[in-house]
N, CA and C atoms as a LAMMPS dump frame, in Angstrom:
ITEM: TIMESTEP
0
ITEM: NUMBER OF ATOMS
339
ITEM: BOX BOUNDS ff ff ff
-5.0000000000000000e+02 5.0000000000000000e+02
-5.0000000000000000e+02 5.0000000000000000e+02
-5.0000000000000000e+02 5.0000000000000000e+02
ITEM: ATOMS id mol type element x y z
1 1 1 N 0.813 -1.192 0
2 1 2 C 0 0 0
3 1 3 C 0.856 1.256 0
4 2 1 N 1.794 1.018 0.409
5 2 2 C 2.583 2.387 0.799
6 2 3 C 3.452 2.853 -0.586
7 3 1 N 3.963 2.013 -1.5
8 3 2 C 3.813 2.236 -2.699
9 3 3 C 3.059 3.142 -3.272
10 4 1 N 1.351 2.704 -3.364
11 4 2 C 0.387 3.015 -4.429
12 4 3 C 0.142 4.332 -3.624
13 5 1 N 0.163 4.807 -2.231
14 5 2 C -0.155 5.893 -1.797
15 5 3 C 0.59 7.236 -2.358
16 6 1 N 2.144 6.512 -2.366
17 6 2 C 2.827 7.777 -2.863
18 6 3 C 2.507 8.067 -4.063
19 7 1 N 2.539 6.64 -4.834
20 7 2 C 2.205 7.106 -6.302
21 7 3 C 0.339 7.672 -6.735
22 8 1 N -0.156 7.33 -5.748
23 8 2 C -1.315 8.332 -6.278
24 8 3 C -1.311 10.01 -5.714
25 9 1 N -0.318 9.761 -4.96
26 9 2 C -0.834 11.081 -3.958
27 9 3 C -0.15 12.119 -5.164
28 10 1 N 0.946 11.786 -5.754
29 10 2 C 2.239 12.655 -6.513
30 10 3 C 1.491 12.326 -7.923
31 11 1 N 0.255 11.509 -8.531
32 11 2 C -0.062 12.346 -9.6
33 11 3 C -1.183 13.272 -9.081
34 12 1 N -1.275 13.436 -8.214
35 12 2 C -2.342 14.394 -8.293
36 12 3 C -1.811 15.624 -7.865
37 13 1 N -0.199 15.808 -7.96
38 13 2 C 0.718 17.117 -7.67
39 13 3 C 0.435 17.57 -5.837
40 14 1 N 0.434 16.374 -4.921
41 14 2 C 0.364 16.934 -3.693
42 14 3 C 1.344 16.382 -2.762
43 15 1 N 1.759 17.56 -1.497
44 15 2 C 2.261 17.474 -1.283
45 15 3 C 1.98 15.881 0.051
46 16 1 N 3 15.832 1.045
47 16 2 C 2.25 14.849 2.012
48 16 3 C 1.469 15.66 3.288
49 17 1 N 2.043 16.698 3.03
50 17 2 C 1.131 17.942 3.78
51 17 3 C -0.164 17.982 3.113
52 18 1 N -0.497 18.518 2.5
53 18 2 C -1.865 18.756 1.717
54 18 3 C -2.157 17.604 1.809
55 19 1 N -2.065 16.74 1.352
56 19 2 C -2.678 15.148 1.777
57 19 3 C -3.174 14.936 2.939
58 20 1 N -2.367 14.851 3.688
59 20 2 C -2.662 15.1 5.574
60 20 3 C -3.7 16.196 5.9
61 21 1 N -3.578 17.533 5.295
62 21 2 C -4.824 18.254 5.476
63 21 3 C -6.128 17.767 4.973
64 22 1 N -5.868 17.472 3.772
65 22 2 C -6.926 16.923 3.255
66 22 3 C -8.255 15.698 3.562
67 23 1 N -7.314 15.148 4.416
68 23 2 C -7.747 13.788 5.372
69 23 3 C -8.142 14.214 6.488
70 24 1 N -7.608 15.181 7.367
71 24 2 C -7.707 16.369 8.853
72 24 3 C -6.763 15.263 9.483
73 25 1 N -5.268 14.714 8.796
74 25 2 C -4.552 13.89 9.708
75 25 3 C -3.299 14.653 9.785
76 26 1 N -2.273 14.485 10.743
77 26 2 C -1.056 15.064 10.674
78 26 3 C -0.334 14.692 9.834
79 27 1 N 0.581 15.623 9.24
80 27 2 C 1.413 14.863 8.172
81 27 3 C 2.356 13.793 8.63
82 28 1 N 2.843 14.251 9.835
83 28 2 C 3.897 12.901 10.283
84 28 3 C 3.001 11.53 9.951
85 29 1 N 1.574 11.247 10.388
86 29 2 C 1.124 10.23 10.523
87 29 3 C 0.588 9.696 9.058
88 30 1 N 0.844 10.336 8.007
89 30 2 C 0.165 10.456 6.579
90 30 3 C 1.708 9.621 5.963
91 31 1 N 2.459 10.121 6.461
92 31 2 C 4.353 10.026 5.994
93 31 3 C 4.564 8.322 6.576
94 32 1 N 3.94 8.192 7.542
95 32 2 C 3.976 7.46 7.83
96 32 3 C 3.187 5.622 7.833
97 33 1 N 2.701 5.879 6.732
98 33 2 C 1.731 5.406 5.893
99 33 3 C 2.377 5.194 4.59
100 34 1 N 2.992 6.632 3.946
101 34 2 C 3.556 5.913 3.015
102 34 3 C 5.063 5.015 3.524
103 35 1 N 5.393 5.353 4.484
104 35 2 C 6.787 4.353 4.21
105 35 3 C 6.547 3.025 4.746
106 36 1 N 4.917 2.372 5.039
107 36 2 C 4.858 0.974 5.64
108 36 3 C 4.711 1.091 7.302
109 37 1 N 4.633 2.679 7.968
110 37 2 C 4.958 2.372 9.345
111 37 3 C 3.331 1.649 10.285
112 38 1 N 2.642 2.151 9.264
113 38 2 C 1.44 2.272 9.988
114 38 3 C 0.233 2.231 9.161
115 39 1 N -0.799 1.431 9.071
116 39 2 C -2.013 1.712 8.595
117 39 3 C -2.878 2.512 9.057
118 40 1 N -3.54 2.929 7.951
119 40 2 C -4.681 4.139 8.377
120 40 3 C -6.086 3.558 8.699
121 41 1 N -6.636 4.088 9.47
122 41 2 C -8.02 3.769 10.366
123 41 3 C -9.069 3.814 9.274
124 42 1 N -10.004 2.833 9.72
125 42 2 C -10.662 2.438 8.968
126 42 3 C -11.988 3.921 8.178
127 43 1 N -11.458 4.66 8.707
128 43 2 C -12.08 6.229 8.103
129 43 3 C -11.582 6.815 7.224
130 44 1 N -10.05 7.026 7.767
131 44 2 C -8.928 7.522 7.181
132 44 3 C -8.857 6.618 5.413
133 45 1 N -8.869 5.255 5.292
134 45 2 C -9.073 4.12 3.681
135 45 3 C -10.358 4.555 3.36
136 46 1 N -11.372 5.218 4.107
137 46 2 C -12.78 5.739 3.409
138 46 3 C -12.228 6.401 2.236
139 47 1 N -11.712 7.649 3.097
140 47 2 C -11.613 9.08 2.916
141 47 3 C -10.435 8.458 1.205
142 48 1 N -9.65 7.697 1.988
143 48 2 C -8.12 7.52 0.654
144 48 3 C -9.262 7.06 -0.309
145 49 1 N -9.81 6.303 -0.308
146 49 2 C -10.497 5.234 -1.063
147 49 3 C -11.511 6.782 -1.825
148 50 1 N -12.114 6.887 -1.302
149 50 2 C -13.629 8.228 -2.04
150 50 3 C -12.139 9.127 -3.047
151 51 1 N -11.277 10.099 -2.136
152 51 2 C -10.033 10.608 -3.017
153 51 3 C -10.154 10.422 -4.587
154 52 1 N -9.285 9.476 -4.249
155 52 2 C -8.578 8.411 -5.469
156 52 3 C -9.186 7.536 -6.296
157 53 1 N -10.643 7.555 -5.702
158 53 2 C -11.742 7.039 -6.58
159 53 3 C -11.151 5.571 -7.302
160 54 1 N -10.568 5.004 -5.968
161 54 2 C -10.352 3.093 -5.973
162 54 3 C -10.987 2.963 -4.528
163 55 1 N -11.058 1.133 -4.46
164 55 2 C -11.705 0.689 -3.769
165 55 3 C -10.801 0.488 -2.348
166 56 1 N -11.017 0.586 -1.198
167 56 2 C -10.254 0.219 -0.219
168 56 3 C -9.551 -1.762 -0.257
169 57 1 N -10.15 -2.314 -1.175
170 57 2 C -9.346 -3.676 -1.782
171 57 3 C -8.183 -3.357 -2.349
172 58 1 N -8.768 -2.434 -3.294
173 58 2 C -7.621 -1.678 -4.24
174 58 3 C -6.293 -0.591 -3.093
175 59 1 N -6.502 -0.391 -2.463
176 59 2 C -5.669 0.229 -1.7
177 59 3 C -4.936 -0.43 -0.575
178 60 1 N -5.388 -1.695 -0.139
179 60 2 C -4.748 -2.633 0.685
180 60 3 C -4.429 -4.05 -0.107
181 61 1 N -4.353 -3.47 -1.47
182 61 2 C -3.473 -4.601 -2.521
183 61 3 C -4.546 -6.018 -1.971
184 62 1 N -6.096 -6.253 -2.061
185 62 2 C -6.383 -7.467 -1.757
186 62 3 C -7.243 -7.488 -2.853
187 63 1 N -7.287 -6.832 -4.28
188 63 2 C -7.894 -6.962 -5.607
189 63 3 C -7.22 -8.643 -6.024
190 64 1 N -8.389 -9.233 -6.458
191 64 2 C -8.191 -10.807 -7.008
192 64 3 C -7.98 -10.375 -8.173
193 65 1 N -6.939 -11.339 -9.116
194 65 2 C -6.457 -11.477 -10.021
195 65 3 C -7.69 -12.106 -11.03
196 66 1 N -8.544 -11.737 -11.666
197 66 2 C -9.904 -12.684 -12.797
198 66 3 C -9.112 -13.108 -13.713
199 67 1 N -7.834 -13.054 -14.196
200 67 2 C -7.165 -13.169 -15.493
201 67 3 C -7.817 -14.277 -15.332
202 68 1 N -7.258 -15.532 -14.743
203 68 2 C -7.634 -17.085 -14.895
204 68 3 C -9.089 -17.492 -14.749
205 69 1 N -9.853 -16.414 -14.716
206 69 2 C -11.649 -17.091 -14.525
207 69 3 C -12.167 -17.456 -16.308
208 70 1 N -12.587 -18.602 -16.392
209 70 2 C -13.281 -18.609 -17.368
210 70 3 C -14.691 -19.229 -16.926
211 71 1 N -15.704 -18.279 -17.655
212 71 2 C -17.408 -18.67 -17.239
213 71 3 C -17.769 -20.478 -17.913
214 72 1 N -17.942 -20.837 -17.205
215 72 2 C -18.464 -22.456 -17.621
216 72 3 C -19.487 -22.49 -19.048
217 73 1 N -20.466 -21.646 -18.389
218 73 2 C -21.503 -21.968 -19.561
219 73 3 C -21.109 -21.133 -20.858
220 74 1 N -20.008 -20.179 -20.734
221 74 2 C -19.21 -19.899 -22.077
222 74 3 C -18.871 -20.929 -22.907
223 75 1 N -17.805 -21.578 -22.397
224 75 2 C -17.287 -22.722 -22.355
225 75 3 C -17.84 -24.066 -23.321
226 76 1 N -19.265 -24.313 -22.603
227 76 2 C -19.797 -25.487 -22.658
228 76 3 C -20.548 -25.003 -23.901
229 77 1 N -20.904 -23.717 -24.406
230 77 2 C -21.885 -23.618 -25.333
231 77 3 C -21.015 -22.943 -26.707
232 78 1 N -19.721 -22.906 -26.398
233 78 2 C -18.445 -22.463 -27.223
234 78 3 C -18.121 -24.187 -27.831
235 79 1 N -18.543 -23.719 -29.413
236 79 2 C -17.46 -25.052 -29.945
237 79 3 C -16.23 -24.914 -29.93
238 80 1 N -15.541 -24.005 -30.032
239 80 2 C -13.86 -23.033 -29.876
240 80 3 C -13.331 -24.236 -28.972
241 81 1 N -14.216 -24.578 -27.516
242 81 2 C -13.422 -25.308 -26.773
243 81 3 C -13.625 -27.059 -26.969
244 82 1 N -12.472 -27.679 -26.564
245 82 2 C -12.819 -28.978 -26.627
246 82 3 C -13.041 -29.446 -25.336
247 83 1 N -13.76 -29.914 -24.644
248 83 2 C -13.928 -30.673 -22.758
249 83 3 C -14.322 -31.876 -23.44
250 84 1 N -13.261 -32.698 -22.766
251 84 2 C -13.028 -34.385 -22.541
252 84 3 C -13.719 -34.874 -21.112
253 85 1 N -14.27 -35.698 -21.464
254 85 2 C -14.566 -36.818 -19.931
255 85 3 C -13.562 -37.63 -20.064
256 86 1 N -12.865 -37.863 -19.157
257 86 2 C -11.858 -39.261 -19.507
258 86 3 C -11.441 -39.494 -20.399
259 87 1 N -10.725 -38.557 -21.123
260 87 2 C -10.21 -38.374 -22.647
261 87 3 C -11.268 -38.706 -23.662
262 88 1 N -12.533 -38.639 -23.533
263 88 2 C -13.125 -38.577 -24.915
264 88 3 C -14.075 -36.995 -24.806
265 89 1 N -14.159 -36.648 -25.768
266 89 2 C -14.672 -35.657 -26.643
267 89 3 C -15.676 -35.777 -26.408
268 90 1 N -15.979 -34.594 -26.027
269 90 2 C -17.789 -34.175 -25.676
270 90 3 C -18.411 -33.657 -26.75
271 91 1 N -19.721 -34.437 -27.153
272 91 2 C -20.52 -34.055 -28.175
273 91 3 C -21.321 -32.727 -27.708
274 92 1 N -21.43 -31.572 -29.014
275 92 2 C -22.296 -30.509 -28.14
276 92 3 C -23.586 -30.949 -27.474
277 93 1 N -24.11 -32.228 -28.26
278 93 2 C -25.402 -32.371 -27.584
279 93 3 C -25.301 -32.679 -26.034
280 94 1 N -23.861 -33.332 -26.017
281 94 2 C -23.924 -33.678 -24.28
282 94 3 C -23.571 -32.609 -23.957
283 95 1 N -22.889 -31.784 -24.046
284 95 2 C -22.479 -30.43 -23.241
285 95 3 C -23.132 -29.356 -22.789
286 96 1 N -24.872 -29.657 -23.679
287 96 2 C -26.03 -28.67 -23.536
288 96 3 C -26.298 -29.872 -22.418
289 97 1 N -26.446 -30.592 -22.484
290 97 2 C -26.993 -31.71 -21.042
291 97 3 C -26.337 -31.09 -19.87
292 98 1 N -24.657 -31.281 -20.064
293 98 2 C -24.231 -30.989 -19.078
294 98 3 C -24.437 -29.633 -18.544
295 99 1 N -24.498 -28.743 -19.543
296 99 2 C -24.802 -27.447 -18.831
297 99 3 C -26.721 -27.469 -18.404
298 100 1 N -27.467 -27.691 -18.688
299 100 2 C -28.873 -28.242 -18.239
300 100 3 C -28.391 -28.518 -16.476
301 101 1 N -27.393 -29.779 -16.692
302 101 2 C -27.685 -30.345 -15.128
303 101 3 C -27.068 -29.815 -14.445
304 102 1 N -26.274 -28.464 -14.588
305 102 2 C -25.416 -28.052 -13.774
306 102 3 C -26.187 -26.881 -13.19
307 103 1 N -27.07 -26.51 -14.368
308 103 2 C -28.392 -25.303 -14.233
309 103 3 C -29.251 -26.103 -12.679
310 104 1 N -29.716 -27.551 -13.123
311 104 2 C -30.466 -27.691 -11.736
312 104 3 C -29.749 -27.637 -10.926
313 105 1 N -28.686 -28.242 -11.003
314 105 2 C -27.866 -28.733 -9.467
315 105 3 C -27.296 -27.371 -8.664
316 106 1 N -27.082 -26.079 -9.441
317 106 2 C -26.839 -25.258 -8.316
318 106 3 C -28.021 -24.207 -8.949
319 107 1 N -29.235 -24.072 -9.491
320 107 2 C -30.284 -23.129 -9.349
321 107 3 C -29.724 -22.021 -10.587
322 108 1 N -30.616 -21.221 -10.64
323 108 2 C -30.691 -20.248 -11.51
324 108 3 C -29.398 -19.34 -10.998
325 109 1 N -28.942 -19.197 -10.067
326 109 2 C -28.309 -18.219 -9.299
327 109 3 C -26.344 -18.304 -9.628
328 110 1 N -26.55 -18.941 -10.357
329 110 2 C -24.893 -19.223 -11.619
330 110 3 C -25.521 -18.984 -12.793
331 111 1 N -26.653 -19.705 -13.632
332 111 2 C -26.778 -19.597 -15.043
333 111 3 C -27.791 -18.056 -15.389
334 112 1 N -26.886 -17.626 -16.705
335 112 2 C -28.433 -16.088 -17.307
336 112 3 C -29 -16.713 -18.562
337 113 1 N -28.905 -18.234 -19.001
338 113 2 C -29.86 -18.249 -19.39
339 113 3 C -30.676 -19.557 -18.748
């Protein structure tokens, strides 16, 4: 975090004073934030977070990586992909099955169609 603080605080041309005012915190304790000494109170990541217009995930580096998500029923209704059972090749007709039973087995509340 103490990274992304400096680097947002310095494009927006401020100082760690003005920052600290800006928050109503002292600058020692703002300075001290960026170098790792100390986290800021859970008011104080409001205030950073509303600022900088990112999320307080985004500011305590706990944003998940989606690169690796791929949607199932993309997938299953994509000829592009090939899905094997036990090394054989799924016919689309089974793969509309399989996506069917995967629709009951966990409810509408995974599938949009």
């Amino acid at each position: 975090m103490k990274e992304l603080l400096t680097s947002l605080r310095k494009s927006k041309n401020l100082s760690q004073y003005e920052m600290a005012e800006l928050l109503n915190i002292p600058r020692s304790t703002y300075a001290q934030y960026e170098v790792g000494r100390r986290l800021p109170e859970t008011e104080t990541l409001k205030k950073l977070a509303l600022f900088h217009n990112i999320s307080i995930d985004e500011l305590l580096n706990l944003s998940v990586d989606n690169s690796n998500k791929i949607d199932l029923t993309f997938i299953l209704s994509n000829d592009k992909y090939i899905i094997t059972l036990n090394g054989k090749e799924m016919s689309m007709s089974d793969r509309i099955k399989l996506k069917e039973m995967v629709t009951v087995m966990f409810g509408q509340q995974y599938m949009n169609q």
